[in-house]
C-alpha positions in Angstrom: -49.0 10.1 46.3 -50.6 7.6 48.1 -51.5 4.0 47.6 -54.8 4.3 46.3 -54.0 7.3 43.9 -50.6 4.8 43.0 -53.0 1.9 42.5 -55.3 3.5 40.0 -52.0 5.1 38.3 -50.5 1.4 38.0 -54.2 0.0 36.7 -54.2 2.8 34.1 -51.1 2.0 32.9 -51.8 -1.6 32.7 -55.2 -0.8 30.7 -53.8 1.5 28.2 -50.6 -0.9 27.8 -53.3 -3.9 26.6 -54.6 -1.6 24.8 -51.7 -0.6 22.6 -49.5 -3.7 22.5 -52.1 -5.8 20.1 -52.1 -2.9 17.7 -48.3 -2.1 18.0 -47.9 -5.9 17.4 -50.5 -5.5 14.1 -49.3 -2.4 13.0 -46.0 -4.1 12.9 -47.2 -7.2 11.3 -48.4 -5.3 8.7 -45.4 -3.7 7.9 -43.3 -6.7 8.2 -45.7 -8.6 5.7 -45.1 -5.3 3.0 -41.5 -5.7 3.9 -41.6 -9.2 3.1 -43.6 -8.8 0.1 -41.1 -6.1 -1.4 -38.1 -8.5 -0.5 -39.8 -11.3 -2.9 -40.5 -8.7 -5.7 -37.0 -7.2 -5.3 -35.5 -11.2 -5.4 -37.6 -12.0 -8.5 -36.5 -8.7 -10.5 -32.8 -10.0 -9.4 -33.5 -13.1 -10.6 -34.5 -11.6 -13.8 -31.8 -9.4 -14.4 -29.1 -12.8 -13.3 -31.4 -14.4 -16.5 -30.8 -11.6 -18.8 -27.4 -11.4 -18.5 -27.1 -15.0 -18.9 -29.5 -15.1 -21.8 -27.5 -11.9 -23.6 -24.0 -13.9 -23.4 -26.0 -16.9 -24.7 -27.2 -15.1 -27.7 -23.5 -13.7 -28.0 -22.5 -16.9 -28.3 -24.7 -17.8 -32.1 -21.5 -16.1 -33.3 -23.4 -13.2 -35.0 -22.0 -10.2 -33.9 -20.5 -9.2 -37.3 -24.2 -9.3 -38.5 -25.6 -7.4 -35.8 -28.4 -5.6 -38.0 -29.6 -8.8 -39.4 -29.7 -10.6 -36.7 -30.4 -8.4 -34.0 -34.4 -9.4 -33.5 -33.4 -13.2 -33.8 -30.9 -12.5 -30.7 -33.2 -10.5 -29.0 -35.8 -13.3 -29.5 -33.3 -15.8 -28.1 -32.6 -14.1 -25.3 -36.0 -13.3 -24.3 -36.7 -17.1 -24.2 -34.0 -17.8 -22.6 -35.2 -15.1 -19.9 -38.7 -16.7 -20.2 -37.2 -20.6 -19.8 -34.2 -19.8 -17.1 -37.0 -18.1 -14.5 -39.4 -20.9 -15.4 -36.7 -23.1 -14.3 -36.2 -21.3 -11.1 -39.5 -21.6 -10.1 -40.7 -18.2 -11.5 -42.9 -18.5 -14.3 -43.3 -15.0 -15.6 -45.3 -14.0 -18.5 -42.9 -11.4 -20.0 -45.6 -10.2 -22.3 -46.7 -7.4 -19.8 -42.8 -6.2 -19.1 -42.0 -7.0 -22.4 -40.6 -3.4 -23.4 -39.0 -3.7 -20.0 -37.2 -6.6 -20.6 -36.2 -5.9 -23.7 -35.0 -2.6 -22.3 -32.6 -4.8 -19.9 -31.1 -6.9 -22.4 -30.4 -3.9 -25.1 -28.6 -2.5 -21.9 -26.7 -5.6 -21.1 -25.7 -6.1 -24.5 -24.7 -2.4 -24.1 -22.9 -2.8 -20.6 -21.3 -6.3 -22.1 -20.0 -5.4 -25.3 -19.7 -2.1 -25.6 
């Protein structure tokens, strides 16, 4: 090869190596941003379950598990503001009306996963 044919080899190189790094480096800015975004999602849902175990040992402690079927919705109330107040606290206020079948769902389960 000689040095011309070298020279426009090397300037080709260069041109589609400008090319590519800027989207290489957006492409992976983008994904580090979803990545980022899915980390922050993943830490608030922690944080929520951290508050509904919490919030479910709370409620245990009214002293009313020999009157489970009466009081039931009043403990499930509790703990659901006590969800709603421990992730304000944290920074996280969360209107648990939207994922309210949800969180219920979590704290029936940690009652379950608690208590048998």
């Amino acid at each position: 090869m000689s040095e011309l044919e070298l020279g426009i080899v090397e300037n080709l190189v260069m041109l589609v190596i400008q090319l590519l790094v800027p989207a290489l480096l957006g492409l992976a800015l983008g994904e580090f941003r979803r990545w980022r975004e899915q980390q922050a999602q993943d830490s608030a849902w922690w944080r929520v379950e951290e508050a509904v175990q919490d919030a479910v040992a709370a409620a245990e402690q009214l002293g009313l598990t020999g009157q489970l079927e009466t009081y039931a919705g009043d403990k499930l109330a509790y703990a659901t503001e006590q969800v709603e107040g421990r992730l304000a606290a944290m920074g996280l206020p969360l209107d648990l009306d939207p994922y309210g079948e949800v969180i219920r769902g979590m704290i029936e389960a940690e009652v379950r996963r608690q208590f048998g």
